[in-house]
The first five atom37 places (N, CA, C, CB, O) and aatype in JSON, in Angstrom:
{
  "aatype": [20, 20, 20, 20, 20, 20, 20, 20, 20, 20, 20, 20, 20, 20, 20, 20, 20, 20, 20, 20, 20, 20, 20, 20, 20, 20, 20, 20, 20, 20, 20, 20, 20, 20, 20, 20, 20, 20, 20, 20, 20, 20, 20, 20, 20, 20, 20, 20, 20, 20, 20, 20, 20],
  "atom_mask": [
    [1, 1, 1, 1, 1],
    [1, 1, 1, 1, 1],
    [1, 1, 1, 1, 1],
    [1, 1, 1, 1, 1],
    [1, 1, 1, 1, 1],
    [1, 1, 1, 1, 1],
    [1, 1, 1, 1, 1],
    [1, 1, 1, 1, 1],
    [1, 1, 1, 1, 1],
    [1, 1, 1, 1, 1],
    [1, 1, 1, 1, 1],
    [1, 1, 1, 1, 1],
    [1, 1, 1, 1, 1],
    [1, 1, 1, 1, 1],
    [1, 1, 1, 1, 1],
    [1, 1, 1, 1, 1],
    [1, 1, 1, 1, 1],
    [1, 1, 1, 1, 1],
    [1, 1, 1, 1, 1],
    [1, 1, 1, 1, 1],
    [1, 1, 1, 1, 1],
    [1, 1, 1, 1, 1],
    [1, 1, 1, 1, 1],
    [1, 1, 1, 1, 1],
    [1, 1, 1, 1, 1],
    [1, 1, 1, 1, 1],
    [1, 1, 1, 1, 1],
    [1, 1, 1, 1, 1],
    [1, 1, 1, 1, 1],
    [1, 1, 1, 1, 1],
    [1, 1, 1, 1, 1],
    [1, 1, 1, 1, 1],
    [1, 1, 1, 1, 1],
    [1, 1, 1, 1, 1],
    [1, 1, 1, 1, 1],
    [1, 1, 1, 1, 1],
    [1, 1, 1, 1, 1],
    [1, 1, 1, 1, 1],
    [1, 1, 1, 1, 1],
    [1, 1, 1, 1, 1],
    [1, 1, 1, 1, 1],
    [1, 1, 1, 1, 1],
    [1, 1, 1, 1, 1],
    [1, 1, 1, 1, 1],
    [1, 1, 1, 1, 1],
    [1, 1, 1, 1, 1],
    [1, 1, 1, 1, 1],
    [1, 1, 1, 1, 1],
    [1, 1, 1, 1, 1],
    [1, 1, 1, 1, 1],
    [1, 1, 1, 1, 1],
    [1, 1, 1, 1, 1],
    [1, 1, 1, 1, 1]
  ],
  "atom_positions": [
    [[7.46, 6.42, -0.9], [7.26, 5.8, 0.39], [8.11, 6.52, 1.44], [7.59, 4.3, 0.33], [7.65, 6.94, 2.5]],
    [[9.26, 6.62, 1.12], [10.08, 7.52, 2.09], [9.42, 8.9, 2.36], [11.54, 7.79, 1.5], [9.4, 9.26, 3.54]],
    [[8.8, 9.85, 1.27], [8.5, 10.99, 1.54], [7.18, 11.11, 2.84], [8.19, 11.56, 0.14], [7.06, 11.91, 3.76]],
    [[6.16, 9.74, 2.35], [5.42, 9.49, 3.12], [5.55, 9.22, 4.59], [5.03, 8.8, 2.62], [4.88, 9.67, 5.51]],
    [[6.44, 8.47, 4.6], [7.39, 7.65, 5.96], [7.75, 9.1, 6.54], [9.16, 6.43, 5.43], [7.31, 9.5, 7.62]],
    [[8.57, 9.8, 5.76], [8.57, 10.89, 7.03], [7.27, 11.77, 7.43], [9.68, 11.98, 6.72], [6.96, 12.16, 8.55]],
    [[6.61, 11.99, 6.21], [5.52, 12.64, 6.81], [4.65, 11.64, 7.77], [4.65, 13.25, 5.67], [3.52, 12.14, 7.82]],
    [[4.67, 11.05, 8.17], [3.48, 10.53, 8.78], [2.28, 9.88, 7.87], [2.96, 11.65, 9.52], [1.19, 9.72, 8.42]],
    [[2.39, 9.6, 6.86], [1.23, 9.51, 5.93], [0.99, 7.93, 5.18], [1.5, 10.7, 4.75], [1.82, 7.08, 4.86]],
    [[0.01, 7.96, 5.1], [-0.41, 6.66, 4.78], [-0.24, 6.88, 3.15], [-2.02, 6.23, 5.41], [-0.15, 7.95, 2.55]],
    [[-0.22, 5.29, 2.53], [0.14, 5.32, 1.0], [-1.31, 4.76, 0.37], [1.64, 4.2, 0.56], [-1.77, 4.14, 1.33]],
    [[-2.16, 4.65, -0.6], [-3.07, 3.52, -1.18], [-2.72, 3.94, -2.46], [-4.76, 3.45, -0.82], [-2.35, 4.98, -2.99]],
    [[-2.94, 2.9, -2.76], [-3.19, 2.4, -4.57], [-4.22, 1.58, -5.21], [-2.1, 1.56, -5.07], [-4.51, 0.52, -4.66]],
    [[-4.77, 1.9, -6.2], [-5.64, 0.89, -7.01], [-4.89, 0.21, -8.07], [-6.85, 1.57, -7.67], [-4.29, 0.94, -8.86]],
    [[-4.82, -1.11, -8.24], [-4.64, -2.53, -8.69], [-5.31, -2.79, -9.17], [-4.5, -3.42, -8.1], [-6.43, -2.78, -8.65]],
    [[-5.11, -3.27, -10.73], [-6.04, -4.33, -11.01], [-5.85, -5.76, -10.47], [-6.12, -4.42, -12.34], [-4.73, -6.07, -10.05]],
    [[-6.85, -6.63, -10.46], [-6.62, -7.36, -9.58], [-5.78, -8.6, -10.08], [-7.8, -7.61, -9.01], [-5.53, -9.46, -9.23]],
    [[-5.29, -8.8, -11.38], [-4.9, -9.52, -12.12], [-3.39, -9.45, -12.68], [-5.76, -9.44, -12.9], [-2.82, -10.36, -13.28]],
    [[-2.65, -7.72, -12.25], [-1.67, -7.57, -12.56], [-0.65, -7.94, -11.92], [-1.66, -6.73, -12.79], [-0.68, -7.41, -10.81]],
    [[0.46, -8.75, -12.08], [1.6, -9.05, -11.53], [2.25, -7.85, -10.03], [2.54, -9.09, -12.93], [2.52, -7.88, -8.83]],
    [[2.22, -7.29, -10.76], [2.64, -5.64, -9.7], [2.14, -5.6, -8.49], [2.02, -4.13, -10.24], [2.98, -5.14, -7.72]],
    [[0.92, -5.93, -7.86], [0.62, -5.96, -6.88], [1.58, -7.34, -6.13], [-0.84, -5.92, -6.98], [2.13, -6.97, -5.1]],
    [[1.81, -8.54, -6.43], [2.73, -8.93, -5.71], [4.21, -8.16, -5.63], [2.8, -10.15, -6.09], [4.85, -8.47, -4.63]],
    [[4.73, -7.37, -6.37], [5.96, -6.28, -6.18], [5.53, -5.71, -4.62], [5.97, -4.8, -7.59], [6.06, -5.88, -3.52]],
    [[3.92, -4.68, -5.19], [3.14, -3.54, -3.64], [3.24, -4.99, -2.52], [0.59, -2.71, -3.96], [3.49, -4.97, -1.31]],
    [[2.99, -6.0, -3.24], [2.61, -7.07, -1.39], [4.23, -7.09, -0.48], [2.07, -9.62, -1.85], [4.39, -6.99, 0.74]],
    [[4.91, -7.19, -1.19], [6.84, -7.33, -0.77], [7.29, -5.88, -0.38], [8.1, -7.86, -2.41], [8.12, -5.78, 0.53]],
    [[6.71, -4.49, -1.1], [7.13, -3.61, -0.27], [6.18, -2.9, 0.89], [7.64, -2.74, -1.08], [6.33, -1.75, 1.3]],
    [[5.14, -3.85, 1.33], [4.63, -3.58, 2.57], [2.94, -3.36, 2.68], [5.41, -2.35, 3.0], [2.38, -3.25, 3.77]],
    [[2.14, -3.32, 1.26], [1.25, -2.74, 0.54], [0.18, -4.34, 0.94], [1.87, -2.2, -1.29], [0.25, -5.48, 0.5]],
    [[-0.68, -3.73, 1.9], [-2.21, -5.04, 2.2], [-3.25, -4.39, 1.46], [-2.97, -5.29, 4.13], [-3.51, -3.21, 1.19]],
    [[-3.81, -5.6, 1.21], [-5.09, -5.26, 0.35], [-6.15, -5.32, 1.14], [-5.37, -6.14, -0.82], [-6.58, -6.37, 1.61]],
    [[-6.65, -4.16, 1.34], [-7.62, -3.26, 2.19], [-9.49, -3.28, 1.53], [-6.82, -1.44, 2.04], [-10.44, -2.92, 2.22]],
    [[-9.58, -3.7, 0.33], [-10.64, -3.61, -0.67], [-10.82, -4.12, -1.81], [-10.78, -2.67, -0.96], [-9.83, -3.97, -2.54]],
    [[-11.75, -4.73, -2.32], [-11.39, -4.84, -3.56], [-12.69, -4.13, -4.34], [-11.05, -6.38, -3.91], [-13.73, -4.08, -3.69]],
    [[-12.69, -3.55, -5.73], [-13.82, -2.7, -5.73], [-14.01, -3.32, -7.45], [-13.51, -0.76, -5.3], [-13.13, -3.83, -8.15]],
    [[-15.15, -3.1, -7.73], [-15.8, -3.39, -8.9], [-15.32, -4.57, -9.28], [-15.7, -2.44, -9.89], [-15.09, -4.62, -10.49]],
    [[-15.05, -5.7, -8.59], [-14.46, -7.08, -8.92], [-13.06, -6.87, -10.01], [-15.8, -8.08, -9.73], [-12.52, -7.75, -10.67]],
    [[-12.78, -5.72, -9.95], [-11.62, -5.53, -10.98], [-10.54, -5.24, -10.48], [-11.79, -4.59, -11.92], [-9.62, -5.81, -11.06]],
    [[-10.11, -4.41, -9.41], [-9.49, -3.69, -8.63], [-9.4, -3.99, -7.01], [-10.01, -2.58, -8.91], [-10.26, -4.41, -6.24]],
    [[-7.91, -3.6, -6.76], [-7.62, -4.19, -5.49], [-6.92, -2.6, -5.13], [-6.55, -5.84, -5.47], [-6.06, -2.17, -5.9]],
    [[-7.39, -1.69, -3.78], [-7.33, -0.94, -3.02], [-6.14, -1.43, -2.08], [-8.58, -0.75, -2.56], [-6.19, -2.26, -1.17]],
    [[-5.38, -0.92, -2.4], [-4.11, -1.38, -1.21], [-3.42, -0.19, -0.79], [-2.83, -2.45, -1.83], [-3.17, 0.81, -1.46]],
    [[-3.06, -0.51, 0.86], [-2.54, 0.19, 1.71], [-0.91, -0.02, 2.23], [-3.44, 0.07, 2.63], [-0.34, -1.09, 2.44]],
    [[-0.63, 0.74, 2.31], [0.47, 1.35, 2.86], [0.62, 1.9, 3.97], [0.79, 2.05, 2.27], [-0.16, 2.85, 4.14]],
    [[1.55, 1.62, 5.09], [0.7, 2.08, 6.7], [2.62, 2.41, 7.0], [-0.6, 0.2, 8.13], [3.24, 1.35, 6.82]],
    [[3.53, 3.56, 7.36], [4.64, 3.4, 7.66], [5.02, 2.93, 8.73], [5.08, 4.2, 7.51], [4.01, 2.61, 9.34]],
    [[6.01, 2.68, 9.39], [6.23, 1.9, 10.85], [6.01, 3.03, 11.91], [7.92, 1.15, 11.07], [5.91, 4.22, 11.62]],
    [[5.94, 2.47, 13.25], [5.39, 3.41, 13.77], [7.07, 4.43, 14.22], [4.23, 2.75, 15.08], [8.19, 3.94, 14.07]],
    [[6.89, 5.5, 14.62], [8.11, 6.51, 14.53], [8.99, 6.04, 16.17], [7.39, 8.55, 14.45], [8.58, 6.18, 17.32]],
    [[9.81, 5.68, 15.85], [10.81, 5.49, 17.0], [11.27, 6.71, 17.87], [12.05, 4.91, 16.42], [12.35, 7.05, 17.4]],
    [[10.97, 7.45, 18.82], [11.4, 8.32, 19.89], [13.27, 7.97, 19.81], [10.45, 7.8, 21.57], [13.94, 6.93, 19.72]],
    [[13.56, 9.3, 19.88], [15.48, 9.5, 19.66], [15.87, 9.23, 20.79], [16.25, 11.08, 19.27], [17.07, 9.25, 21.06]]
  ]
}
């Protein structure tokens, strides 16, 4: 996430939709954007926007 955060770059992941872990991705910032084949949850990662120095 940090490497991302500096690049500018967005994060996603596929979830199953049943695994504990995705509430971990929901606490470090991670919305669920999709859910696909009723099995899986598509989640995003979006970094904050970049603060001017």
């Amino acid at each position: 996430m940090a490497d991302a955060e500096a690049a500018g770059k967005t994060l996603t992941i596929h979830v199953e939709q049943f695994n504990p872990a995705s509430h971990l991705y929901e606490r470090l910032g991670f919305k669920i954007i999709k859910e696909t084949h009723g099995v899986y949850l598509l989640m995003e990662w979006t970094p904050p926007p970049h603060k001017p120095s």
